[in-house]
C-alpha positions in Angstrom: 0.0 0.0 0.0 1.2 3.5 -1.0 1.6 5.4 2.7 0.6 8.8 1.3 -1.9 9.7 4.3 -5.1 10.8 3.0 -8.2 12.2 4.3 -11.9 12.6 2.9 -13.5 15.5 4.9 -17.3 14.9 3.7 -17.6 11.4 2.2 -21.4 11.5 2.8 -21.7 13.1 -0.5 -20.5 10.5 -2.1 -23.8 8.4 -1.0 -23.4 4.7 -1.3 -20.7 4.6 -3.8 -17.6 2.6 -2.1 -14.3 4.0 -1.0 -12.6 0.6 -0.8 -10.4 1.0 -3.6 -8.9 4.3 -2.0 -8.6 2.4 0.9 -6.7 -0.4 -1.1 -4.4 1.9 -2.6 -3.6 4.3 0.1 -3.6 5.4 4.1 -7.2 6.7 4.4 -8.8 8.2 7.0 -12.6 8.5 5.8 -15.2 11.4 7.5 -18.8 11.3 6.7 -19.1 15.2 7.7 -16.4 18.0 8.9 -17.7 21.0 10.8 -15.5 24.1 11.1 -14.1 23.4 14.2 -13.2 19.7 13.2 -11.5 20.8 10.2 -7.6 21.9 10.9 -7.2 19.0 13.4 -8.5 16.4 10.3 -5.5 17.8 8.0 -2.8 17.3 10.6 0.0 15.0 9.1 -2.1 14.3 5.8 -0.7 14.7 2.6 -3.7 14.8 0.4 -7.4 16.5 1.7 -10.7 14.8 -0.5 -13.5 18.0 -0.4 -16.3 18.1 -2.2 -18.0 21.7 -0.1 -15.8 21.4 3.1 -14.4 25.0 2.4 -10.7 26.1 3.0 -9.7 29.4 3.1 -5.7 31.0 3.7 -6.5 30.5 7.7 -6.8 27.1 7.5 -4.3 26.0 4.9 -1.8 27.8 7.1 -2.4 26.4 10.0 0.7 24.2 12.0 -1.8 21.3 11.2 -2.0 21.6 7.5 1.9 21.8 7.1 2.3 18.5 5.6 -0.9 18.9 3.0 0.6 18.6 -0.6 -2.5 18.4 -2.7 -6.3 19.4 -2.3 -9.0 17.3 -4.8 -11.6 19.3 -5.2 -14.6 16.3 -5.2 -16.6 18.5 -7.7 -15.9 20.8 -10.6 -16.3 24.1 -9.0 -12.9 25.7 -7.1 -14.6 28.5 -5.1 -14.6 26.8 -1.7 -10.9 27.0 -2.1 -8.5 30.1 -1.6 -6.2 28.9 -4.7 -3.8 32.1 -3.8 -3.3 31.0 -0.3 -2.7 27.2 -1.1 -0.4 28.4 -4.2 1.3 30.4 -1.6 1.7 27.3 0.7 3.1 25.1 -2.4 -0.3 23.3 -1.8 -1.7 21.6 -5.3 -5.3 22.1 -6.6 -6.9 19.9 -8.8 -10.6 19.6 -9.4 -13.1 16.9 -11.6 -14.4 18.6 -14.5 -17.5 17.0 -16.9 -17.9 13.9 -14.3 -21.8 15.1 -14.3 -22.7 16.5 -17.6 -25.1 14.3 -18.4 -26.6 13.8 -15.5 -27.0 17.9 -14.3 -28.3 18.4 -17.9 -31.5 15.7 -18.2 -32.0 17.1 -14.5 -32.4 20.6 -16.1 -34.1 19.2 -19.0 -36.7 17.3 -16.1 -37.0 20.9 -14.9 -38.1 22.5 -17.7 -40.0 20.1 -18.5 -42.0 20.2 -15.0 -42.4 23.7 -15.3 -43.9 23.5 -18.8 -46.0 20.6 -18.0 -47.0 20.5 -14.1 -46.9 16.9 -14.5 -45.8 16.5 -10.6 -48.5 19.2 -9.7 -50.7 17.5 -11.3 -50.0 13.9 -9.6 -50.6 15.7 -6.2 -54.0 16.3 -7.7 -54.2 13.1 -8.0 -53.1 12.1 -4.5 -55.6 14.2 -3.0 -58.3 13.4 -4.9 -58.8 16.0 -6.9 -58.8 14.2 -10.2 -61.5 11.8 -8.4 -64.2 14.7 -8.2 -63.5 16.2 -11.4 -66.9 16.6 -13.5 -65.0 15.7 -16.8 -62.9 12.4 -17.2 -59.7 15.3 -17.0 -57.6 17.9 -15.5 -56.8 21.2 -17.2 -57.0 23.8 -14.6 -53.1 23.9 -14.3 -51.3 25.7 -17.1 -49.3 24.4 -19.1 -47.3 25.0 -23.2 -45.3 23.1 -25.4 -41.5 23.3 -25.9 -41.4 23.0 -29.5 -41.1 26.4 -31.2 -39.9 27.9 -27.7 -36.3 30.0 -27.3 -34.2 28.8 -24.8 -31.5 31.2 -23.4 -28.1 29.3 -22.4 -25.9 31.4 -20.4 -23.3 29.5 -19.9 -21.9 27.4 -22.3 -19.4 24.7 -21.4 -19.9 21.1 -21.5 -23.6 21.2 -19.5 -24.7 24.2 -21.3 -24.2 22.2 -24.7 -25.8 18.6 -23.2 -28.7 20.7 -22.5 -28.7 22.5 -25.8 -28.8 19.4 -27.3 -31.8 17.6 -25.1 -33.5 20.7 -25.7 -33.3 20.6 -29.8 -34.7 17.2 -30.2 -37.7 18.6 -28.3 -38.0 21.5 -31.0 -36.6 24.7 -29.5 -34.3 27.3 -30.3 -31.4 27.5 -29.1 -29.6 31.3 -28.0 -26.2 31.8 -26.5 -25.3 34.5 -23.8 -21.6 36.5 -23.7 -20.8 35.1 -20.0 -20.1 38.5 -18.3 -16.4 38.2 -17.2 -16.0 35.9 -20.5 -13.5 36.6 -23.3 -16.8 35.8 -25.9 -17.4 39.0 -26.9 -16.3 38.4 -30.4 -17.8 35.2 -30.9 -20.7 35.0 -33.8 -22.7 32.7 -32.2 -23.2 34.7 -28.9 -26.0 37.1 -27.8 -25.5 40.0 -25.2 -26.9 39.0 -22.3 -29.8 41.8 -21.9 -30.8 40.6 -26.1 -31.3 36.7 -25.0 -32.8 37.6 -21.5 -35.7 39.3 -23.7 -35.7 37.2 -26.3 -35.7 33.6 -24.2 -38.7 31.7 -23.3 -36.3 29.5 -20.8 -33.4 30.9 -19.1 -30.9 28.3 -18.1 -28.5 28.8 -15.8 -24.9 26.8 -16.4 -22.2 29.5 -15.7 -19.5 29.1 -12.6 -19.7 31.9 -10.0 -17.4 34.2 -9.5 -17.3 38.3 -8.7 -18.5 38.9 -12.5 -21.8 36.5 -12.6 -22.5 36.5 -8.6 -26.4 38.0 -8.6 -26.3 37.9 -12.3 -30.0 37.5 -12.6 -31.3 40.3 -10.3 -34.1 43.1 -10.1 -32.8 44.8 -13.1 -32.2 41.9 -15.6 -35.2 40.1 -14.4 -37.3 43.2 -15.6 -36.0 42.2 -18.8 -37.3 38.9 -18.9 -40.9 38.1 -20.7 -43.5 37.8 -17.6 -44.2 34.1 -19.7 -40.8 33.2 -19.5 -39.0 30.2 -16.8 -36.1 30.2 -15.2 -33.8 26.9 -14.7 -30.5 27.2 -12.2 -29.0 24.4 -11.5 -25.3 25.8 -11.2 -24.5 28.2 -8.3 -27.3 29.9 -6.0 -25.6 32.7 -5.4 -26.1 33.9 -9.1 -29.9 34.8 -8.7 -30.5 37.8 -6.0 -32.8 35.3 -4.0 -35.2 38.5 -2.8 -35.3 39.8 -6.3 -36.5 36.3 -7.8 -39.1 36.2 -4.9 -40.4 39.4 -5.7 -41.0 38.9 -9.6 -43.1 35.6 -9.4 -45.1 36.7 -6.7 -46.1 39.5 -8.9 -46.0 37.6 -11.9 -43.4 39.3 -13.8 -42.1 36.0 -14.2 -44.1 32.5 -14.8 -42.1 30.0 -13.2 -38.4 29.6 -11.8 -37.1 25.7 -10.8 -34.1 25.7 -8.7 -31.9 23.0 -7.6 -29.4 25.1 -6.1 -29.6 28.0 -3.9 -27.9 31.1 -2.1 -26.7 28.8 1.3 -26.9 25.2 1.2 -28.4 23.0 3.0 -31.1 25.8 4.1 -31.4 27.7 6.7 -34.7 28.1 8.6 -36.8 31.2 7.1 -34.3 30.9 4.1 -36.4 33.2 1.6 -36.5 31.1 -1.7 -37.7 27.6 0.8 -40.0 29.7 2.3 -41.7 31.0 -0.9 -42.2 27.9 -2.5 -43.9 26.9 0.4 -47.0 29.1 -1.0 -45.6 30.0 -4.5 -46.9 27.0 -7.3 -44.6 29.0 -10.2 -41.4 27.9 -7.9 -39.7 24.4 -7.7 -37.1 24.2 -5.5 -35.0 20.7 -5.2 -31.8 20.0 -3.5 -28.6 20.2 -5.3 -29.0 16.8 -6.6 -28.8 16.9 -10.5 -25.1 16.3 -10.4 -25.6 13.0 -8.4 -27.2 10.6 -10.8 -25.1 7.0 -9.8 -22.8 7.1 -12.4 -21.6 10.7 -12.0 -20.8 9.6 -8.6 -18.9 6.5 -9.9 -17.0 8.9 -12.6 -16.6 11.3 -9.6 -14.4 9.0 -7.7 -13.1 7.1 -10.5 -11.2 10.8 -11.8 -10.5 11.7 -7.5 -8.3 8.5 -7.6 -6.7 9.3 -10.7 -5.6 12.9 -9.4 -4.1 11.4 -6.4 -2.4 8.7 -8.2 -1.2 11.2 -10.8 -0.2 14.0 -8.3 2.0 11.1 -6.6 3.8 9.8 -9.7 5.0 13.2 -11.2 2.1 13.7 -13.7 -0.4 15.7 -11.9 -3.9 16.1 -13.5 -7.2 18.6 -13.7 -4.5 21.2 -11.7 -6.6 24.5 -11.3 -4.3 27.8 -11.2 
């Protein structure tokens, strides 16, 4: 066995997808969950840290504990729980797992925008409560609901989910538009829209773009007034890139039709967290929780690429190293 001492901070996330092989391979210590104050004494004498939303900012990464850390895998393919200058500073490597869920985040979003277009979940509640039981005729219509084919959908975002869901999307018949990414270098590309242009345009906004000081609140009051009062809006990359109050706002006075979330602004929820709390009473908001990525084999991929940055990191040819 390889004695590189390694430890997985929040393996919970992983579900019921088995560790064994890291444990066949290396010196593993394995935590379901790490709360802040459990965190520095879990790095001491560890050479690698496994994370996939245990956070680690310059404090911790230069603590006494953490001296021996040589390499953080980021379990996921967002960086922004890390502070890359501080570990760069510390000689600490960063790698991350990109495209392990593509498939699986994007028929989640697809799901989505379906639910929203059809109610089809709405409308089995109706059925549970025996609704559909005292209906005069042998249906249901009283929920609305349009087709997909002929729609716009607005990508903004377009890496390797934003095209899976492009693609889903055109065998069901609709249009495909592509945002400039604020904070992008896409400006000059022919197939790209200005944001505000696809906001009014777009029939479905879909959400795919990583957070960071250019895109955090991207969709807020302003560029939700821009928005068709018939159109939906799809996140399932970051919370923190809708303004949670703004969204709130616009579908309770229908300036918006429907939103469907699987992410939000802190995760899990806090009690009286705004956007849980409104779709407690709101039916044009779906809220779900963070779960598109986790379809059972983008878990398997998920570990399956962790073990390879180890293993690569340890034999001189380090892999997915973010700067």
């Amino acid at each position: 066995m390889n004695r590189h001492p390694i430890v997985f901070l929040d393996a919970a996330t992983f579900g019921d997808v088995s560790l064994q092989r890291f444990a066949d391979s290396w010196d593993c210590t394995i935590h379901q969950v790490t709360g802040a104050g459990e965190l520095i004494p879990r790095l001491a004498g560890k050479s690698v840290a496994v994370t996939n939303k245990v956070a680690m900012n310059g404090a911790v990464l230069g603590a006494p504990e953490a001296r021996a850390l040589r390499l953080i895998v980021v379990a996921a393919t967002g960086t922004d729980i890390i502070d890359r200058a501080a570990a760069k500073n510390f000689g600490i490597t960063v790698s991350n797992v990109p495209g392990y869920a593509t498939e699986s985040v994007a028929q989640f979003t697809l799901t989505l925008i379906l639910e929203l277009a059809t109610r089809a979940a709405a409308y089995r509640q109706d059925v549970n409560g025996g609704a559909w039981q005292k209906s005069a005729i042998f249906s249901l219509v009283d929920r609305p609901s349009i087709e997909l084919n002929g729609k716009k959908l607005g990508i903004i975002g377009y890496g390797n989910i934003g095209q899976a869901v492009a693609r889903m999307t055109r065998a069901l018949g609709m249009e495909v538009l592509i945002s400039i990414r604020p904070g992008s270098a896409q400006s000059g590309a022919p197939d790209r829209l200005p944001l505000e242009d696809l906001l009014r345009q777009a029939d479905v906004v879909s959400l795919h773009c990583p957070l960071t000081e250019a895109t955090r609140e991207l969709i807020n009051q302003r560029t939700l007034s821009l928005m068709k009062p018939t159109a939906f809006l799809i996140n399932t990359a970051r919370g923190a890139l809708i303004d949670d109050e703004a969204l709130v706002r616009a579908l309770r006075e229908k300036r918006l039709a429907g939103a469907a979330l699987d992410v939000i602004s802190r995760e899990p929820p806090p009690n009286g967290h705004p956007i849980v709390e409104a779709a407690k009473e709101l039916d044009n908001l779906w809220v779900t929780p963070h779960t598109a990525w986790s379809a059972r084999e983008a878990r398997e991929r998920l570990l399956g690429e962790v073990a390879e940055n180890i293993a690569g990191f340890f034999s001189g040819k380090p892999r997915n190293v973010v700067g």
